[in-house]
C-alpha positions as a Markdown table, in Angstrom:
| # | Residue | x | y | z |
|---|---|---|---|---|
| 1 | Unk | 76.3 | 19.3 | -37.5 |
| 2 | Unk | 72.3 | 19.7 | -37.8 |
| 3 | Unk | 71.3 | 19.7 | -41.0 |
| 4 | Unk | 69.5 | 22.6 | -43.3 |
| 5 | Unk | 65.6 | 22.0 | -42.5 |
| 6 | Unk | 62.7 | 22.0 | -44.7 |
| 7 | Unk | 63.1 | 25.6 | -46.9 |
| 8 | Unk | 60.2 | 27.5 | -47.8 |
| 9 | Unk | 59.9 | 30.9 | -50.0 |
| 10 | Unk | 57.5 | 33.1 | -49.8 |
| 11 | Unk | 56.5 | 35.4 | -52.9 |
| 12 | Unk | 55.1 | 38.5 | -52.1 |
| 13 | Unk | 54.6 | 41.9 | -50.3 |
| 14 | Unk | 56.6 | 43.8 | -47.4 |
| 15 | Unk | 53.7 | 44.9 | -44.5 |
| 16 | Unk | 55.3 | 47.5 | -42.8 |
| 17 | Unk | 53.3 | 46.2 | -39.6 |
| 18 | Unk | 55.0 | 43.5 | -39.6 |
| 19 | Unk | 51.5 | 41.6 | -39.3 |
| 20 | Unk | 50.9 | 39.9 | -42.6 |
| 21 | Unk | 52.8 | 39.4 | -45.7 |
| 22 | Unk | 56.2 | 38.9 | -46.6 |
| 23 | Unk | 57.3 | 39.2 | -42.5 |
| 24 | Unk | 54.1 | 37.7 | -41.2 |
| 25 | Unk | 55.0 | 34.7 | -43.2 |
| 26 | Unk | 58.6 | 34.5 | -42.2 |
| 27 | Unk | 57.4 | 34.3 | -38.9 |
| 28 | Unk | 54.9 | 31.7 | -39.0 |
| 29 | Unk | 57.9 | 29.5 | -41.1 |
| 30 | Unk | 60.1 | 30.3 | -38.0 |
| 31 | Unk | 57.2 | 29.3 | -35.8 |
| 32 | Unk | 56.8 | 25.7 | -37.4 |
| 33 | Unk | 60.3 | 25.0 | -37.8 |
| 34 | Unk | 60.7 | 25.7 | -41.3 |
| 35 | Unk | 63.8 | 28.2 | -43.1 |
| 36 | Unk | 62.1 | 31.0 | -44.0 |
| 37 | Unk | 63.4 | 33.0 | -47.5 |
| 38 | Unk | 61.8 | 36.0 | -49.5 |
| 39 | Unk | 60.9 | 37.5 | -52.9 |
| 40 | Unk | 59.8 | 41.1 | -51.9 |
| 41 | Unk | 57.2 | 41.7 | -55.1 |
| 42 | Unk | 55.8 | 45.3 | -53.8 |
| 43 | Unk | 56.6 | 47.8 | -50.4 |
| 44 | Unk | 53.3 | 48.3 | -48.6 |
| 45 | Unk | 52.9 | 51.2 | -46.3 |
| 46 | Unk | 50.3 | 49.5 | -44.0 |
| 47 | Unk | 49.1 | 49.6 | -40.6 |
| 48 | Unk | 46.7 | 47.2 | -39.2 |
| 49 | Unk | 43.7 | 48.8 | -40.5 |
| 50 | Unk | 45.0 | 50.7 | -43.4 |
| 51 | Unk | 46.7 | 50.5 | -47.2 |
| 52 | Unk | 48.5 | 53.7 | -47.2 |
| 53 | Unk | 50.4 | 53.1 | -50.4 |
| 54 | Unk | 52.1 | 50.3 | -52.4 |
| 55 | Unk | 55.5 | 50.4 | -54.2 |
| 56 | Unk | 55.7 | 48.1 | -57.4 |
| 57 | Unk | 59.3 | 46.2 | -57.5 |
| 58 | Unk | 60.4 | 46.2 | -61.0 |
| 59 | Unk | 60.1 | 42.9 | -62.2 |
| 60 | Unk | 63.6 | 41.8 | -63.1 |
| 61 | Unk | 65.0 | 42.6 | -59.6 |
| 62 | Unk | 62.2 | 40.4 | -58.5 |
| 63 | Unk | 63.8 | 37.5 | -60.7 |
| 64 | Unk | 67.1 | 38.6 | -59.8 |
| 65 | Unk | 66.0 | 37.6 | -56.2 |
| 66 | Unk | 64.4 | 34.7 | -57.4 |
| 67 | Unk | 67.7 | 33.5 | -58.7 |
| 68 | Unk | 70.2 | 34.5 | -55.6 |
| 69 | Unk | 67.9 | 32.9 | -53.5 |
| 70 | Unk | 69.0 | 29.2 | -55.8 |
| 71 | Unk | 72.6 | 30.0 | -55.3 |
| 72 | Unk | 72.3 | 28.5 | -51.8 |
| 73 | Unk | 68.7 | 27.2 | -51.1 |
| 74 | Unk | 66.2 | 24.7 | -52.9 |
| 75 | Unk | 62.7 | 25.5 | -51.7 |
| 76 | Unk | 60.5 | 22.5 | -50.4 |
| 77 | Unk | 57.6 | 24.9 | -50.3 |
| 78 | Unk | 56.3 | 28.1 | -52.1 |
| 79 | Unk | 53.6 | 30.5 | -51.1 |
| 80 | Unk | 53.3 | 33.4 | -53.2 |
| 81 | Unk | 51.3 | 36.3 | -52.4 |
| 82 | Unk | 50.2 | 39.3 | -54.1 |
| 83 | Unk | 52.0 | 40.4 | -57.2 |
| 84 | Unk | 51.7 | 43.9 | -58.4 |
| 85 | Unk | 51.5 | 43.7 | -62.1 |
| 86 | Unk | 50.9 | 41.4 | -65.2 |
| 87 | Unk | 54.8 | 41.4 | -66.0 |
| 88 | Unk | 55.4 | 40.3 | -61.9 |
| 89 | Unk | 52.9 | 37.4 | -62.3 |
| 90 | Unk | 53.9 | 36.2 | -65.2 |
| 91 | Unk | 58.2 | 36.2 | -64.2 |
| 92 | Unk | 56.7 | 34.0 | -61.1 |
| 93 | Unk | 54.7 | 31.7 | -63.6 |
| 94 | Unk | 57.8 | 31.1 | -65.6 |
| 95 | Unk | 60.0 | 30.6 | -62.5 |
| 96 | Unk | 57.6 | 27.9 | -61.6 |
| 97 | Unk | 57.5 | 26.1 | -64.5 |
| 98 | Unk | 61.8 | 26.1 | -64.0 |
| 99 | Unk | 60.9 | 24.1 | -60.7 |
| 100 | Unk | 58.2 | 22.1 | -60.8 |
| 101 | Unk | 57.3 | 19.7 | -58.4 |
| 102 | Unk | 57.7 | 22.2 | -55.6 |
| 103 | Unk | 54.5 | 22.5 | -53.7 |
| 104 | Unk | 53.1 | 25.9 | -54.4 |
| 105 | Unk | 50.0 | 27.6 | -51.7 |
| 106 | Unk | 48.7 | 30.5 | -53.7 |
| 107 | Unk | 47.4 | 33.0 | -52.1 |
| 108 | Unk | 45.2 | 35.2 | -54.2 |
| 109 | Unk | 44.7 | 38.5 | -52.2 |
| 110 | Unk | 42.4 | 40.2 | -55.0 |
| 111 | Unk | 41.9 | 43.3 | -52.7 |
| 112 | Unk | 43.0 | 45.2 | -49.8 |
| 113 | Unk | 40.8 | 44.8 | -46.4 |
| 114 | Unk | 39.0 | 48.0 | -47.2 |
| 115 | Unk | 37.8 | 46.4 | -50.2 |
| 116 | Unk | 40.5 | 48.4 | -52.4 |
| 117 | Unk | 41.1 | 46.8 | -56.1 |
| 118 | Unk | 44.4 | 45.3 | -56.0 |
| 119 | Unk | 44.3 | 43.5 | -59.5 |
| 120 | Unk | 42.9 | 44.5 | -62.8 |
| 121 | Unk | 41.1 | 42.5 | -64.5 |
| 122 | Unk | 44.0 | 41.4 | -67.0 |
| 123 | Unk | 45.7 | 40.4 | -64.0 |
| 124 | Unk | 42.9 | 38.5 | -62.7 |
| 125 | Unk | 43.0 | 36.7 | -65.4 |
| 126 | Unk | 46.9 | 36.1 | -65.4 |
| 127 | Unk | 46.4 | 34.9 | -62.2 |
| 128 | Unk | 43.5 | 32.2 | -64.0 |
| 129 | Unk | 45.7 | 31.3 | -67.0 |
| 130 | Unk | 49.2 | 31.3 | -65.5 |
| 131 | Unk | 49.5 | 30.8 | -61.3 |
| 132 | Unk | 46.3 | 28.5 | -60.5 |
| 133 | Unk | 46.6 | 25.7 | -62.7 |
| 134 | Unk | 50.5 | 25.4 | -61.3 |
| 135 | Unk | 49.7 | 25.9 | -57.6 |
| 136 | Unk | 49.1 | 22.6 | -55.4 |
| 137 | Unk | 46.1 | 24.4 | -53.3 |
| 138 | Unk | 44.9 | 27.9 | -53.3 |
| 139 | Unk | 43.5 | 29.7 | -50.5 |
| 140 | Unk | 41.0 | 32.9 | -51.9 |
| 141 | Unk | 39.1 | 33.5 | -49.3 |
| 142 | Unk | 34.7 | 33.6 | -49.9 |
| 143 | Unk | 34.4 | 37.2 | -51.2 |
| 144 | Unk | 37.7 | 36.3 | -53.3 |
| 145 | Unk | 36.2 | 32.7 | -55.0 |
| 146 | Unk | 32.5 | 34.6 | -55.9 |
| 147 | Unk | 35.1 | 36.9 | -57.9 |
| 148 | Unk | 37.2 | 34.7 | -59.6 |
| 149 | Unk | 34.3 | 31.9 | -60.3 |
| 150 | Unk | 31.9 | 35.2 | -61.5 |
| 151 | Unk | 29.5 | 34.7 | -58.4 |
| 152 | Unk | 27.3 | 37.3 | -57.4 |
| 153 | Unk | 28.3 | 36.2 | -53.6 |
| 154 | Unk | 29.4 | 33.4 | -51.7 |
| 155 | Unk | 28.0 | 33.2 | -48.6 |
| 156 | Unk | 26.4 | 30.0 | -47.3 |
| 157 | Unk | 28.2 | 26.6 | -46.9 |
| 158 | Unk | 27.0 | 25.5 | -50.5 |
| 159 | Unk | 27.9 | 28.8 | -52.4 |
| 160 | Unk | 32.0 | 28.1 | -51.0 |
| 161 | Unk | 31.8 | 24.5 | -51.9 |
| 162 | Unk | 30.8 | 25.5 | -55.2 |
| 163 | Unk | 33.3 | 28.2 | -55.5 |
| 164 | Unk | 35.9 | 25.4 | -54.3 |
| 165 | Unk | 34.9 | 22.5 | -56.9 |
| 166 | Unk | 34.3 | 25.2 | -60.0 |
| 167 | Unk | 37.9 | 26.6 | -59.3 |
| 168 | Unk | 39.2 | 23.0 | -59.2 |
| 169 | Unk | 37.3 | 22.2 | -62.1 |
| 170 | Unk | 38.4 | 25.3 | -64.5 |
| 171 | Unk | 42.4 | 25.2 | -63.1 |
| 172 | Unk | 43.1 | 21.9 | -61.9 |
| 173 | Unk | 43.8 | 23.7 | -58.6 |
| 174 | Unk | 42.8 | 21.8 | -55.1 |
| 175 | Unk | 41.2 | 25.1 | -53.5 |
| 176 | Unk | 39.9 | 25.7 | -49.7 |
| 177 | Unk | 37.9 | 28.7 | -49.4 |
| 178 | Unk | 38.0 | 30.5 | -46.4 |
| 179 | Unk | 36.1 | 32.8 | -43.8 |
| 180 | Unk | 32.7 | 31.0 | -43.5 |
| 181 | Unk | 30.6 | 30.0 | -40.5 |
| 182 | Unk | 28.8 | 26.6 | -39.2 |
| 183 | Unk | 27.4 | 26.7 | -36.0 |
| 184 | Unk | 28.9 | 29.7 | -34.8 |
| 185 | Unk | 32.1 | 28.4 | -35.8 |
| 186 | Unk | 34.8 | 29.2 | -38.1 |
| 187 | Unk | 34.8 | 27.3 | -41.5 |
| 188 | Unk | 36.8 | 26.5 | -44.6 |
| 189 | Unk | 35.7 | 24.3 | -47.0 |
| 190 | Unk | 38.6 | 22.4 | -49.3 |
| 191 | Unk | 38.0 | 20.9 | -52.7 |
| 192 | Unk | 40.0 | 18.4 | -54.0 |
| 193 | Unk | 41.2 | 15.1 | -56.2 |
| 194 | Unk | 39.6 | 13.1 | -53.4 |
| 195 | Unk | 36.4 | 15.0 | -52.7 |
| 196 | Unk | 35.4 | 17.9 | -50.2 |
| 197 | Unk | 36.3 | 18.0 | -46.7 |
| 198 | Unk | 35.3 | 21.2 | -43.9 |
| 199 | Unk | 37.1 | 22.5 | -41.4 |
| 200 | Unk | 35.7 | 24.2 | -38.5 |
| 201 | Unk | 37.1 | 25.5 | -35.7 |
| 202 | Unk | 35.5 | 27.5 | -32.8 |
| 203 | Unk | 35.9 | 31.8 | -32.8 |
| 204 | Unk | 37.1 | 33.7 | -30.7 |
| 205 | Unk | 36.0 | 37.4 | -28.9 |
| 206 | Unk | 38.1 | 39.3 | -31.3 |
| 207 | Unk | 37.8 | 41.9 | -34.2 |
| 208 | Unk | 38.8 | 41.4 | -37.9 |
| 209 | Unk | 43.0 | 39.9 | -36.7 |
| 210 | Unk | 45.5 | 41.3 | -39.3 |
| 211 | Unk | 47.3 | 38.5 | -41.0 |
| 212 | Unk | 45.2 | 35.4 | -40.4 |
| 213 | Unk | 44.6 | 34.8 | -44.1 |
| 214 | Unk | 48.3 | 35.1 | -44.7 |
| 215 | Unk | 49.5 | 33.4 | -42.2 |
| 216 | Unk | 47.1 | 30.2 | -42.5 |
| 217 | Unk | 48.3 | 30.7 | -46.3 |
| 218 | Unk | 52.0 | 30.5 | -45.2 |
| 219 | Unk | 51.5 | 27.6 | -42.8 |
| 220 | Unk | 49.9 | 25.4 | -45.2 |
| 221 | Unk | 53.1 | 25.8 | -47.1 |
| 222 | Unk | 55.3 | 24.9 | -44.0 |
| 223 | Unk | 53.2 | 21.7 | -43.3 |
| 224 | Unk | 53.6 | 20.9 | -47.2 |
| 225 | Unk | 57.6 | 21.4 | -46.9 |
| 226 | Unk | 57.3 | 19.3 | -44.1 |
| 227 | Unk | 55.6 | 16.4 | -46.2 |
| 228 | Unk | 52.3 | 16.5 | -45.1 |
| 229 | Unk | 49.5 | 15.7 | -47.1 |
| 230 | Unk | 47.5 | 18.4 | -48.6 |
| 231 | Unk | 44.9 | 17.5 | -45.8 |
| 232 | Unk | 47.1 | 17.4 | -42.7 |
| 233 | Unk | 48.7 | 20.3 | -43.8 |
| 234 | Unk | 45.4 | 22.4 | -44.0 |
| 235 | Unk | 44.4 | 21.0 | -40.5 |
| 236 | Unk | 47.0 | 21.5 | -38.6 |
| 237 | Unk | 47.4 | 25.3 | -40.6 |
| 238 | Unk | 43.7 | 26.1 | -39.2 |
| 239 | Unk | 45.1 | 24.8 | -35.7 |
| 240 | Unk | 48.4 | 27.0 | -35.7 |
| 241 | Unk | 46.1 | 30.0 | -36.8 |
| 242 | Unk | 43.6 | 29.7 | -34.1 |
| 243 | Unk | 46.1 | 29.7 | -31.6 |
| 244 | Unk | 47.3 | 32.8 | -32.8 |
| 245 | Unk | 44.4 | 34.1 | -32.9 |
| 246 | Unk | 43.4 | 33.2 | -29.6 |
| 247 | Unk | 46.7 | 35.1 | -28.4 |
| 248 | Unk | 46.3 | 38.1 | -30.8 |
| 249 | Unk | 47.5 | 41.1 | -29.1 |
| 250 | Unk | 45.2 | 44.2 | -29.3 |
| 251 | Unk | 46.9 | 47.2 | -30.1 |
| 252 | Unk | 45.8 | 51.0 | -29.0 |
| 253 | Unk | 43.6 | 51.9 | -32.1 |
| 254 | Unk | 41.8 | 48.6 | -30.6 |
| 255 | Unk | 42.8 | 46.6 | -33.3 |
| 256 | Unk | 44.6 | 43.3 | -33.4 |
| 257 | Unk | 47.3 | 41.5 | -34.9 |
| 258 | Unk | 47.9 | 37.6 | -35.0 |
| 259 | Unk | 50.1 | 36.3 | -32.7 |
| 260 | Unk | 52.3 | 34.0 | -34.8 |
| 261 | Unk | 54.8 | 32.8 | -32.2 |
| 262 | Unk | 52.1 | 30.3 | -30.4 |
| 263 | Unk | 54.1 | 27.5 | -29.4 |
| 264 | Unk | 53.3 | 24.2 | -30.0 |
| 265 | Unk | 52.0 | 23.6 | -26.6 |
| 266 | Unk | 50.0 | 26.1 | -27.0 |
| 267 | Unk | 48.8 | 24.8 | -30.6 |
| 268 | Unk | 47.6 | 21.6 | -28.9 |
| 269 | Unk | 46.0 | 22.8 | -26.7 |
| 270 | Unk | 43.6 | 25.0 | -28.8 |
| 271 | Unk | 40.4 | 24.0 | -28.8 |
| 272 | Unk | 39.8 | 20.9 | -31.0 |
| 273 | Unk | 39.7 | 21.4 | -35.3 |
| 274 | Unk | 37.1 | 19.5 | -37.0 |
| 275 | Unk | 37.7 | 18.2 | -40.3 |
| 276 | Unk | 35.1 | 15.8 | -42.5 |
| 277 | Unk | 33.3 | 15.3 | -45.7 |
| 278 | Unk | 30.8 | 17.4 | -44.6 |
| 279 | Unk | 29.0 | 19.2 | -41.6 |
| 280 | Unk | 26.0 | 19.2 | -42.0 |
C-alpha cells in the first residue's frame, strides 16, 4: 500500500475563479505531489480582474475545520492566506502555537489587485504581533513590505532588501519580497538567518497572471513539506511558477490565469532560475 505523502494545509480564501487562493493552492500541492487540505477563512466572488465581494466565515467554524482536518491528517506544511478579521487571525495564531514546528509560508495579501484595503490597520498589526514572528518565511510582495515596514515605497533592489532584513529584524521572520526587476528580469530578494540571497528569473510576454503570488506562496509550502531547505524550496517555487506562467492561458476579457498543472518536464525545462548573494 503507498503510503500518505507529505500533507500540506492551506489557510485562507475560496476564488471563485478558481485561479488563486484556497483552489489555486490545492492545485499547485496536487501539482508537486503534495496532499492538499483546506481552511476556507472567507468566500470571494472574483473573476480574474475583479473583487466583487467577500463573505467573512465566522471564526469558530473556521476552528471547527481546523480541528476535523486533525482527526485524520498532520500537516507537514502550512500556508495561510488572507484572514478576514482580527478574531480569524488571531484563532489561526493560537492554532499555531498548538502545533509548532510545522513550517508555516505566510502569505500576507494586505490588498486586493485593484489596490482595495483588505486589512485594517488593527489587523495589520495582528498580523505583526501574532502570525509573522510564528511563520518560517513570509512572502509580501514589494508594495506589501513598504506597508508593513512604514516605507513610503519599495521599488529598487535596495529598498526590497531592506524591506526583507527590517521585517526579519522586527518578527524574527525569514521574508522574500516579491515582484521586482534586474535586468529585465523577474526578481525576489530573500532575507534570512544566513544572509540575503536573489532570485531572478526571466519574464515572459504576458499581462498581470492571476494567482502567481499565491501560488509561488503555496509552492514554497510544498517544497518545505517536502524537506527542502528554506532555500531550495524558494528556488524551485520561483521555477514551478514560471512555468506556469509561461503556459498561462489567456482568457476572452484578455486576461490570464496561471497555469498550475506544468509538469515537471516542463518545470525543467524553463528557462534557468538564478539564485545568489547578490546581483549586482
Amino acid at each position: 500500500m503507498r503510503g500518505f505523502p507529505a500533507v500540506c494545509l492551506a489557510i485562507g480564501v475560496s476564488d471563485s475563479s478558481g485561479g488563486a487562493g484556497i483552489q489555486g493552492d490545492l492545485k499547485t500541492f496536487t501539482a508537486l505531489s503534495s496532499y492538499g487540505a483546506s481552511v476556507v477563512t472567507a468566500v470571494a466572488a472574483q473573476s480574474f480582474g475583479t473583487l466583487r465581494d467577500l463573505h467573512q466565515v465566522p471564526e469558530a467554524n473556521v476552528r471547527a475545520q481546523l480541528d476535523a482536518i486533525g482527526e485524520d491528517l498532520m500537516p507537514t506544511a502550512v500556508k495561510v492566506g488572507l484572514c478576514p478579521s482580527v478574531a480569524t487571525m488571531r484563532v489561526i495564531a493560537r492554532w499555531l502555537r498548538e502545533h509548532q514546528g510545522i513550517p508555516v509560508v505566510l502569505d500576507p495579501v494586505l490588498a486586493s489587485s485593484q489596490g482595495i484595503p483588505l486589512m485594517t490597520p488593527e489587523m495589520v498589526s495582528v498580523l505583526k504581533d501574532e502570525l509573522l514572528p510564528r511563520a518560517t518565511v513570509a512572502t509580501p510582495n514589494r508594495f506589501e513590505a513598504a506597508q508593513l515596514v512604514g516605507m513610503d515605497e519599495c521599488l529598487t533592489n535596495e529598498d526590497m532588501e531592506h524591506a526583507a532584513r527590517e521585517l526579519l529584524r522586527r518578527h524574527g521572520c525569514p521574508t522574500l519580497v516579491t515582484g521586482g526587476t534586474h535586468n529585465g528580469d523577474s526578481l525576489d530578494v530573500l532575507a534570512a538567518l544566513d544572509g540575503v540571497r536573489h532570485f531572478a528569473s526571466p519574464t515572459f510576454p504576458r499581462a498581470k497572471v492571476h494567482g502567481a503570488g499565491s501560488a509561488h506562496a503555496a509552492a514554497i509550502a510544498a517544497n518545505l513539506s517536502k524537506g527542502d531547505s528554506l532555500r531550495e524550496a524558494v528556488m524551485a517555487a520561483k521555477l514551478f511558477v514560471s512555468a506556469a506562467i509561461a503556459a498561462a492561458p489567456v482568457a476572452a476579457s484578455g486576461r490570464s490565469a496561471l497555469w498550475h498543472s506544468v509538469t515537471v518536464r516542463e518545470q525543467l525545462i524553463a528557462p534557468p532560475i538564478h539564485g545568489g548573494h547578490g546581483l549586482h
